[in-house]
LUMVEXMAR-816576 format. One line per field, with one value per residue (C-alpha): x, y, z; residue in one letter; residue number from 1. Coordinates in pm, whole numbers. Example, Ala and Ser with C-alpha at 12.3 -4.5 7.8 and 13.67 -1.06 7.14 Angstrom:
<recs>
xx [1230, 1367] .
yy [-450, -106] .
zz [780, 714] .
selo [A, S] .
gulo [1, 2] .
</recs>
This chain:
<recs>
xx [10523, 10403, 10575, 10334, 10485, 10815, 10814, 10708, 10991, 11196, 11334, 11550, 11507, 11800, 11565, 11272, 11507, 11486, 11136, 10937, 10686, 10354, 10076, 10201, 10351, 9993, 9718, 9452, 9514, 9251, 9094, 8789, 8547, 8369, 8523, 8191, 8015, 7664, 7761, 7819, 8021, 8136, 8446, 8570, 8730, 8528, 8190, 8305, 8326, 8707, 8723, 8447, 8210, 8276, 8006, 8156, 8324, 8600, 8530, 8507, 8755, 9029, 8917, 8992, 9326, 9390, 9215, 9432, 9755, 9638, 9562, 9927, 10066, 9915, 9733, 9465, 9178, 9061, 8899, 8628, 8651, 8880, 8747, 8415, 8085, 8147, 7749, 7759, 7894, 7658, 7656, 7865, 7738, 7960, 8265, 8271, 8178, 8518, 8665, 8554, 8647, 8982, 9026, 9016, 8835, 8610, 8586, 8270, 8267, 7951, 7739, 7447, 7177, 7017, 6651, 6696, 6992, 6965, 7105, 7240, 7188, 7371, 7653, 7744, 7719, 8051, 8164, 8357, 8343, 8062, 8150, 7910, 7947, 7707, 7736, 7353, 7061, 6803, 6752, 6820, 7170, 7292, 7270, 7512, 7805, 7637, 7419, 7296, 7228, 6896, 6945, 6595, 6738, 7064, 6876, 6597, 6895, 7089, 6722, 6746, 7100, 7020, 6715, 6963, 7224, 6931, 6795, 7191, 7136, 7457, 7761, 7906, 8093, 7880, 8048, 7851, 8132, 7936, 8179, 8207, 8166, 8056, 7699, 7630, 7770, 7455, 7291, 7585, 7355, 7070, 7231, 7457, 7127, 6959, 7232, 7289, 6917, 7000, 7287, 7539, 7822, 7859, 8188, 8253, 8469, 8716, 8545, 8795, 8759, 8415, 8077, 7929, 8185, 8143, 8304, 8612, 8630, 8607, 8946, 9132, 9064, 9140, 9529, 9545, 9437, 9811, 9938, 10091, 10034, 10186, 10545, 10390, 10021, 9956, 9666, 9394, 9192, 8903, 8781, 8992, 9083, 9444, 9512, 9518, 9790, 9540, 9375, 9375, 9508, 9790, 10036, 9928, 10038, 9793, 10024, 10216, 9905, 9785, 10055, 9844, 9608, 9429, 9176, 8904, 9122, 9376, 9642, 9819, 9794, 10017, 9791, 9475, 9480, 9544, 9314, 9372, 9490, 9820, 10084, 10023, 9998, 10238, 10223, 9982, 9922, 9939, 10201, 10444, 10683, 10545, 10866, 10937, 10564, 10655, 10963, 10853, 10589, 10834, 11045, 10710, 10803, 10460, 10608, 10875, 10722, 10450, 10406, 10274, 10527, 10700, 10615, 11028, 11025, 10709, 10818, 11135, 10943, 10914, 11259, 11322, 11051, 11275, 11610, 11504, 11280, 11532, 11817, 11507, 11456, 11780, 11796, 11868, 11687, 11591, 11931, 12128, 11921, 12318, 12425, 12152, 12145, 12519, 12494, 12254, 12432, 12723, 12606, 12458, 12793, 12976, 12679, 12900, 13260, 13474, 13545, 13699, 13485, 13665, 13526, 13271, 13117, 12798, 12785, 12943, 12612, 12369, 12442, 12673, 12356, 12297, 12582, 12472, 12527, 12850, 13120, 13341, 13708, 13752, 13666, 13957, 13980, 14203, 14131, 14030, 13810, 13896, 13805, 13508, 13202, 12902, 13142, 13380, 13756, 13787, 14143, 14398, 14502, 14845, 14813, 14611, 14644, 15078, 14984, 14626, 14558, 14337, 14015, 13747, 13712, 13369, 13434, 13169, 13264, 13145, 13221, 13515, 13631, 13606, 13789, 14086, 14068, 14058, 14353, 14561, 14469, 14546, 14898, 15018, 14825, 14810, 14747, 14376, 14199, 13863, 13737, 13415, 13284, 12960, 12846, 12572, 12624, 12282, 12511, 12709, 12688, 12476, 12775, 12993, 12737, 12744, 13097, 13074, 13371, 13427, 13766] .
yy [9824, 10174, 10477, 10421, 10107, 10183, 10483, 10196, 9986, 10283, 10361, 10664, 10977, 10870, 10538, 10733, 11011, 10691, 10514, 10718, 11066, 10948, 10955, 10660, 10995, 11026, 10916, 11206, 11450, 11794, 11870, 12132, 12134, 12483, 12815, 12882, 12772, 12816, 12884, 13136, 13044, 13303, 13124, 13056, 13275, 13189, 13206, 13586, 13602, 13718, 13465, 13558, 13329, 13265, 13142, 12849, 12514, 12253, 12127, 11760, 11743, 11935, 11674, 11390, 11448, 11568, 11229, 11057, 11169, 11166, 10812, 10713, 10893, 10628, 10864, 10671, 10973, 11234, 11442, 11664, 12002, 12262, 12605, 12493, 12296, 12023, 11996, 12324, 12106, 12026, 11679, 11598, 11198, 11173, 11341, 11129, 10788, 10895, 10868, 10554, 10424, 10509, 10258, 10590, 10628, 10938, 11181, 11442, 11722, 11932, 12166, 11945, 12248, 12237, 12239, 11986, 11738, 11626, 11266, 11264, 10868, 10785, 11047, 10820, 10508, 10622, 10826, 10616, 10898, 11183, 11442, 11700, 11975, 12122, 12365, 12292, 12085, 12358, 12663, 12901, 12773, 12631, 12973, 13136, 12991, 12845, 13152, 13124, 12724, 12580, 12305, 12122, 12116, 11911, 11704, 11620, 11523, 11285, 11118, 11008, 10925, 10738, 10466, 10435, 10299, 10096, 9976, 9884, 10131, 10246, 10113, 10546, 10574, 10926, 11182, 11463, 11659, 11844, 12213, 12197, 12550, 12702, 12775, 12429, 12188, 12155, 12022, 11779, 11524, 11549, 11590, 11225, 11042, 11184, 11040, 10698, 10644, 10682, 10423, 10802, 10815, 11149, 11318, 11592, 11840, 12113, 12431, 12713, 13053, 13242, 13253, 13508, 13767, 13789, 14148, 14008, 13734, 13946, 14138, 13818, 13667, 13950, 13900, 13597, 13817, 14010, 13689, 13942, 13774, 13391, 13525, 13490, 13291, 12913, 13005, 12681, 12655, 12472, 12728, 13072, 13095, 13165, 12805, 12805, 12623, 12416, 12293, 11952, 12034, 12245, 11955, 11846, 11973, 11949, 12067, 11741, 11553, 11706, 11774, 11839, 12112, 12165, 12394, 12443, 12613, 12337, 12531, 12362, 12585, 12567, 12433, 12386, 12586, 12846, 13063, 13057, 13359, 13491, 13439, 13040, 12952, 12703, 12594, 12414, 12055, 11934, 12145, 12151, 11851, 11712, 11738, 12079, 12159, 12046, 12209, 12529, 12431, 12311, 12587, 12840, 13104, 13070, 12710, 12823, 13061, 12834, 12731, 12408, 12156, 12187, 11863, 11855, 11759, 11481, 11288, 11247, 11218, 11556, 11574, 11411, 11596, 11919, 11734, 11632, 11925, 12173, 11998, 11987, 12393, 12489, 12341, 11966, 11707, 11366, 11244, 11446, 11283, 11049, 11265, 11134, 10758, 10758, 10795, 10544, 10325, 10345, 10358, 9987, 9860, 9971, 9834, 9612, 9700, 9919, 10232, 10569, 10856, 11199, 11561, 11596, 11931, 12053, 11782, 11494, 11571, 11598, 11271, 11054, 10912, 10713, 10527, 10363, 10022, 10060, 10052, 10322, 10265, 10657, 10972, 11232, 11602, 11849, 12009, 11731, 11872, 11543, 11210, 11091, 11186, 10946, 10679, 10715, 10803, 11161, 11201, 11363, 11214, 11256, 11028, 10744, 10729, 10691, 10320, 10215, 9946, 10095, 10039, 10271, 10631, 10855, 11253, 11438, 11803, 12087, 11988, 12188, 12117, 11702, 11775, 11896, 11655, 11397, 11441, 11453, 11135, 11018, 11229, 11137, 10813, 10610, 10271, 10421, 10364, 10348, 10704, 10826, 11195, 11240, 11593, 11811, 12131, 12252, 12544, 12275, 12313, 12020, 11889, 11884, 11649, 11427, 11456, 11319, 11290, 10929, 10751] .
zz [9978, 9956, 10110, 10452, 10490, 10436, 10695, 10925, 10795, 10942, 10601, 10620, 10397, 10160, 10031, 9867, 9687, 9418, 9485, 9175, 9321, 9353, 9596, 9805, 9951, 10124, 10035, 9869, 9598, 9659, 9352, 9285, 9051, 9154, 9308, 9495, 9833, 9880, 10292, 10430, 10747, 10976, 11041, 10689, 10447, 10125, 10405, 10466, 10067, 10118, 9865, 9605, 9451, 9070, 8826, 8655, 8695, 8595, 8192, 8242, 7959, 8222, 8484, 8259, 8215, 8562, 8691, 8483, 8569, 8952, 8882, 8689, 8996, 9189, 9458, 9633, 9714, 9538, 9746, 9497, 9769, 9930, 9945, 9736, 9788, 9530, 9536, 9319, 9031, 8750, 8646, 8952, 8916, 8606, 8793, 9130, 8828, 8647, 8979, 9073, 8694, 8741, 9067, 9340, 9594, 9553, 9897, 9910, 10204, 10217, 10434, 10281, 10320, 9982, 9883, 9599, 9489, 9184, 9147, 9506, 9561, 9253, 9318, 9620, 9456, 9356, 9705, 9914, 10169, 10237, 10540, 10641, 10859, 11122, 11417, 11549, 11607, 11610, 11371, 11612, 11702, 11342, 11223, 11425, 11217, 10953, 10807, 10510, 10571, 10678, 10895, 10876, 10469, 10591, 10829, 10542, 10312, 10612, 10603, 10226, 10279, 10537, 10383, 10114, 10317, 10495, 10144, 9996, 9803, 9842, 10079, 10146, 10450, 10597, 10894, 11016, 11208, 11439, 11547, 11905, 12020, 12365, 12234, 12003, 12266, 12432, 12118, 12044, 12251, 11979, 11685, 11738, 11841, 11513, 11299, 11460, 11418, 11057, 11070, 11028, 11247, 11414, 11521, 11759, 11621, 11733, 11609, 11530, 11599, 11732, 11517, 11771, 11615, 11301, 11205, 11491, 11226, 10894, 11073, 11156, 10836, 10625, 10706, 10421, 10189, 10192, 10380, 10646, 10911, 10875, 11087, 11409, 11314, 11165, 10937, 10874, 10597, 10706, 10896, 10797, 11150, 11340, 11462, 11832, 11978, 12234, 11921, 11842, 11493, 11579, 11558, 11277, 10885, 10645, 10378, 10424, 10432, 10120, 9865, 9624, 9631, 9285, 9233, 8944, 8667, 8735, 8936, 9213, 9551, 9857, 10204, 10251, 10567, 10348, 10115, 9721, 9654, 9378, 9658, 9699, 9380, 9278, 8910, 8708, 8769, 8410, 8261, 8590, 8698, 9016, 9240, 9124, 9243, 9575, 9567, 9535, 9812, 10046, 10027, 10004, 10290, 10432, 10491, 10635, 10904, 10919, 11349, 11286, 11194, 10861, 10600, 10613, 10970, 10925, 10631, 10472, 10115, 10150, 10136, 9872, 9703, 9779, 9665, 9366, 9256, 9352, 9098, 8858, 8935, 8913, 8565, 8592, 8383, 8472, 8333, 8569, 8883, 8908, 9228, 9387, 9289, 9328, 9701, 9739, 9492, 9689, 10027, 9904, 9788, 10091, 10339, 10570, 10475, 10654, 10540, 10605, 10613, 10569, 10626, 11047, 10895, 10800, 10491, 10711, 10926, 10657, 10517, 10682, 10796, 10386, 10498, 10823, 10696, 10664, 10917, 10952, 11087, 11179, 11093, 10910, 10950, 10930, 11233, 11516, 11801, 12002, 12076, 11802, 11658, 11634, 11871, 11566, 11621, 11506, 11382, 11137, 10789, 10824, 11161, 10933, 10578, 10551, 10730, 10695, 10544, 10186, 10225, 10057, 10140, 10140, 10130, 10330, 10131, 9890, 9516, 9451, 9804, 9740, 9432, 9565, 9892, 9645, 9416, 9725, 9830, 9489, 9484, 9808, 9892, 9603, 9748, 9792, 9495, 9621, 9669, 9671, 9674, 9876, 9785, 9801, 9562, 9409, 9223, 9093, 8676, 8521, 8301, 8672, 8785, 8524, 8525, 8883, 9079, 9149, 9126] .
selo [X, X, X, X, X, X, X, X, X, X, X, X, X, X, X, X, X, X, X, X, X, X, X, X, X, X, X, X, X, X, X, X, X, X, X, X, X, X, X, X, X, X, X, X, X, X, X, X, X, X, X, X, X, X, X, X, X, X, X, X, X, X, X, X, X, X, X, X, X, X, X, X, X, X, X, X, X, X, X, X, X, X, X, X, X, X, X, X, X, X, X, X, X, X, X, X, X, X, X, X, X, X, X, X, X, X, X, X, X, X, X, X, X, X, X, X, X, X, X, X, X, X, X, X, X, X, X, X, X, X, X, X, X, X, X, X, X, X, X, X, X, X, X, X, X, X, X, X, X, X, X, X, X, X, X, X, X, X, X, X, X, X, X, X, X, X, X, X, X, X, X, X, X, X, X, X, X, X, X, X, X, X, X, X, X, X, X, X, X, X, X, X, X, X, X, X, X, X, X, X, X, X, X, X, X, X, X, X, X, X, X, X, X, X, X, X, X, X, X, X, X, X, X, X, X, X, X, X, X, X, X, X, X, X, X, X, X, X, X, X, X, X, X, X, X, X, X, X, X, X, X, X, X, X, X, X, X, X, X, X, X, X, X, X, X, X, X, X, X, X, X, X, X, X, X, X, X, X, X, X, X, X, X, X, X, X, X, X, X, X, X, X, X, X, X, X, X, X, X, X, X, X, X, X, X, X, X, X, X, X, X, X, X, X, X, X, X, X, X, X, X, X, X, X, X, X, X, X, X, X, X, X, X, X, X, X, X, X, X, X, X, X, X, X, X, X, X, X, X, X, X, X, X, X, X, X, X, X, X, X, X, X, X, X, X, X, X, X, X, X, X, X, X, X, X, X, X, X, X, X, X, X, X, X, X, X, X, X, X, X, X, X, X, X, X, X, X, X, X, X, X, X, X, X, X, X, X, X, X, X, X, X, X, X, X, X, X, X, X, X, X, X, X, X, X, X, X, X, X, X, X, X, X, X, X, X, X, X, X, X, X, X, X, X, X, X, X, X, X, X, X, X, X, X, X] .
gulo [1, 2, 3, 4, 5, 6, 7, 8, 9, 10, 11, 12, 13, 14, 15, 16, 17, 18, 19, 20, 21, 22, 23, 24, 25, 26, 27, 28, 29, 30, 31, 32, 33, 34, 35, 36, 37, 38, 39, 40, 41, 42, 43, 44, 45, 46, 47, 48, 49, 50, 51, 52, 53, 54, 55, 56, 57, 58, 59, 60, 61, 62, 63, 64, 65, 66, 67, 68, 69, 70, 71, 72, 73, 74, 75, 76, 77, 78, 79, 80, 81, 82, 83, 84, 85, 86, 87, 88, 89, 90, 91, 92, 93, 94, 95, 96, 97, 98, 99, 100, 101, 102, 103, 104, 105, 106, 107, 108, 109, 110, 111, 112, 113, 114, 115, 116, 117, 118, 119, 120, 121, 122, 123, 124, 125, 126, 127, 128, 129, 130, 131, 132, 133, 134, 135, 136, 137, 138, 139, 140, 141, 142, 143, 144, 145, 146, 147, 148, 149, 150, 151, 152, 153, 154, 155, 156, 157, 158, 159, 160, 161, 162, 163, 164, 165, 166, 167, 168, 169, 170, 171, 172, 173, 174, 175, 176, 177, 178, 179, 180, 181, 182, 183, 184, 185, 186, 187, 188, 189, 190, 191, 192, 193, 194, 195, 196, 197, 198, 199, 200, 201, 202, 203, 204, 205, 206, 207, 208, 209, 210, 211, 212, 213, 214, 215, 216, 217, 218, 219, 220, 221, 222, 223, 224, 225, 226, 227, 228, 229, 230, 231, 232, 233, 234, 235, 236, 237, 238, 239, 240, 241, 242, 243, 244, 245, 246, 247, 248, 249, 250, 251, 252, 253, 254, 255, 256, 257, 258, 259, 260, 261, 262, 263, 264, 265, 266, 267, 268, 269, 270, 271, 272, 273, 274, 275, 276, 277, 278, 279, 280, 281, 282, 283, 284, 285, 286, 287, 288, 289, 290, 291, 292, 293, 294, 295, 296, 297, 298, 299, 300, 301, 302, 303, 304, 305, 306, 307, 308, 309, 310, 311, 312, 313, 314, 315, 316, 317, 318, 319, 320, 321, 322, 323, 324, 325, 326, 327, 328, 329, 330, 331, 332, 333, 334, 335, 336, 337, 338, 339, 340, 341, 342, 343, 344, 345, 346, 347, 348, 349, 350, 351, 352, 353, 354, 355, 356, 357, 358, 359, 360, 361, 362, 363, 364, 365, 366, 367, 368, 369, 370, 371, 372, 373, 374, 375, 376, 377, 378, 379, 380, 381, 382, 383, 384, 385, 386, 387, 388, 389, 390, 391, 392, 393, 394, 395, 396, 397, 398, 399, 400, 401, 402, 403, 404, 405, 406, 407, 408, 409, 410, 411, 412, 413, 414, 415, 416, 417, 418, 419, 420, 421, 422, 423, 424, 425, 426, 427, 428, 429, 430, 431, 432, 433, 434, 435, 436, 437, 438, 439, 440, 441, 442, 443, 444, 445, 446, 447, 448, 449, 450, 451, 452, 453, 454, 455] .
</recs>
């Protein structure tokens, strides 16, 4: 069952802190093989050269190993773009092959306006998926966002593409998104009936920002350069733009959809929405642990500031990712991971039996939740508000313990805090044996948590 099917399952977040990282997280890894574009969009941040075109592109010998640690991860897409025109890459036929050798399914995205592709039919003979992106039907109108392009080039290209598919030549799933905007609507009409002809589908597509302003543009998409501006703006990628909260998109985090952002000289970057620059790098993909990568994304403060929702609230991998590479960051090994499989260890052996819980603060609400199988008989703190919490008796130990009946105890409480709860149980209460310390201390020394503090 991969990670889709268990959020479906309505696993909760405490399940995958032991399933292994890989890309069952999602589904496509971002990797690029060029830091150039041949476009020139007036809505993009590497089209206003804010991001400058470098000669130059990924040694095949760097790709190798990154493909095969993508594919040991068990990610499903590699998607051969971000901020680049993968169609740039020399010898890109034996990149997407590698791909498709590995058992991943290759992704292309491309503005398509080039004179001459060399190899393009046998490049997608290994492409599971080919989007292109157009703003136009006519000349005239294409241009306005797409400047430098050509679009008679693009729709010359769609035609081989096309008789290939029609010959099964190849079997590439092809997209033209076609940017909705208030001057390239009109041609939206032409453009889809071109491309169905050629067996294409067509999309309409939410176009960001507004071509007809290009030095309005430069100005708003200068702020990622000094990343100034992500307090009060969600920044997107695909088009360099401030994401506008009536977009379609603006719900929608691509930094949880894409965990992995890797660009040409093999460093992992934070969001695709955002530009590559010094400030969202991450680590290197090779040389870096994977869930301290996502860690350090996670906890990135663009993230944080970030308007559109944060990957923490989507997916509860992403917590985990942030659990376990924040133990790893703050100097824990793979050996120390027990905290962590302790709780879920326990919570497994206690699923069904009743138990007292003791501590209703802040770590009580974090994570009384990893043991919901289990049934709780009441709730002890020192302090009582009243009446219960969760539909559980909230009440004092000195009311409880001296006659209860033992049954197993879980302390919701700061290390040093359980610690001392603990050996008063033991000192005063002896007849409970069963005591179990549900912390969450990421200060806590590394030989404390292997220590543990279990009865």
């Amino acid at each position: 069952m991969n990670v889709k099917e268990k959020l479906l399952a309505e696993e909760t977040a405490f399940d995958f802190l032991l399933a292994p990282i890989s890309a069952d997280i999602t589904e496509t890894v971002l990797v690029e093989l060029v830091d150039a574009c041949n476009g020139a969009c007036v809505t993009c941040v590497r089209g206003l050269r804010l991001m400058k075109n470098k000669q130059g592109q990924m040694d095949f010998a760097l790709f190798e190993k990154i493909i095969e640690k993508i594919a040991r991860m068990g990610f499903h897409w590699v998607s051969l773009f971000n901020w680049s025109d993968p169609f740039l890459c020399r010898g890109l036929v034996q990149y997407a092959a590698l791909v498709k050798q590995k058992g991943l399914s290759c992704q292309l995205s491309t503005n398509l306006s080039y004179r001459s592709i060399p190899d393009l039919i046998p490049i997608l003979e290994h492409t599971e998926e080919l989007l292109v992106s157009v703003s136009g039907f006519h000349q005239s109108t294409y241009k306005i966002n797409h400047r430098s392009g050509n679009v008679e080039l693009v729709k010359a290209n769609l035609r081989k593409i096309g008789e290939a598919l029609k010959a099964g030549l190849i079997s590439t799933n092809v997209f033209v998104y076609y940017f909705n905007y208030p001057y390239s609507i009109g041609e939206w009409p032409l453009f889809k009936q071109f491309a169905e002809d050629l067996g294409i589908n067509a999309l309409l597509w939410h176009g960001e920002g507004d071509p007809t302003q290009p030095e309005k543009m430069r100005k708003l998409v200068a702020g990622q350069d000094t990343l100034t501006k992500t307090d009060d703006i969600a920044w997107t990628g695909f088009t360099g733009m401030p994401l506008e909260q009536n977009s379609p998109d603006f719900n929608i985090c691509y930094s949880a959809a894409y965990p992995t952002i890797i660009d040409s000289y093999g460093e992992v970057h934070l969001c695709p929405r955002m530009a590559n620059t010094p400030a969202t790098r991450l680590g290197n993909f090779l040389e870096d642990d994977f869930d301290v990568l996502q860690y350090r994304r996670i906890s990135h403060p663009i993230c944080a500031h970030c308007k559109v929702k944060s990957p923490i609230q989507i997916s509860p991998v992403h917590m985990a990712c942030l659990v376990r590479g924040a133990l790893k960051q703050y100097g824990y090994g793979v050996q120390d991971m027990s905290l962590i499989e302790r709780d879920a260890a326990k919570a497994r052996e206690l699923a069904g039996k009743e138990v007292i819980f003791w501590g209703s603060g802040e770590m009580y609400k974090r994570k009384c939740h990893i043991f919901r199988e289990s049934r709780p008989r009441c709730v002890l703190s020192k302090s009582p508000a009243s009446g219960t919490i969760h539909g559980v008796p909230l009440l004092h130990p000195d009311d409880v313990l001296p006659h209860a009946d033992p049954a197993p105890i879980v302390i919701f409480a700061g290390a040093e805090g359980a610690k001392e709860i603990q050996e008063k149980i033991r000192e005063k209460y002896p007849q409970f044996t069963d005591i179990y310390v549900c912390t969450e201390d990421i200060n806590m020394w590394p030989e404390k948590l292997r220590q543990g503090y279990s009865g």
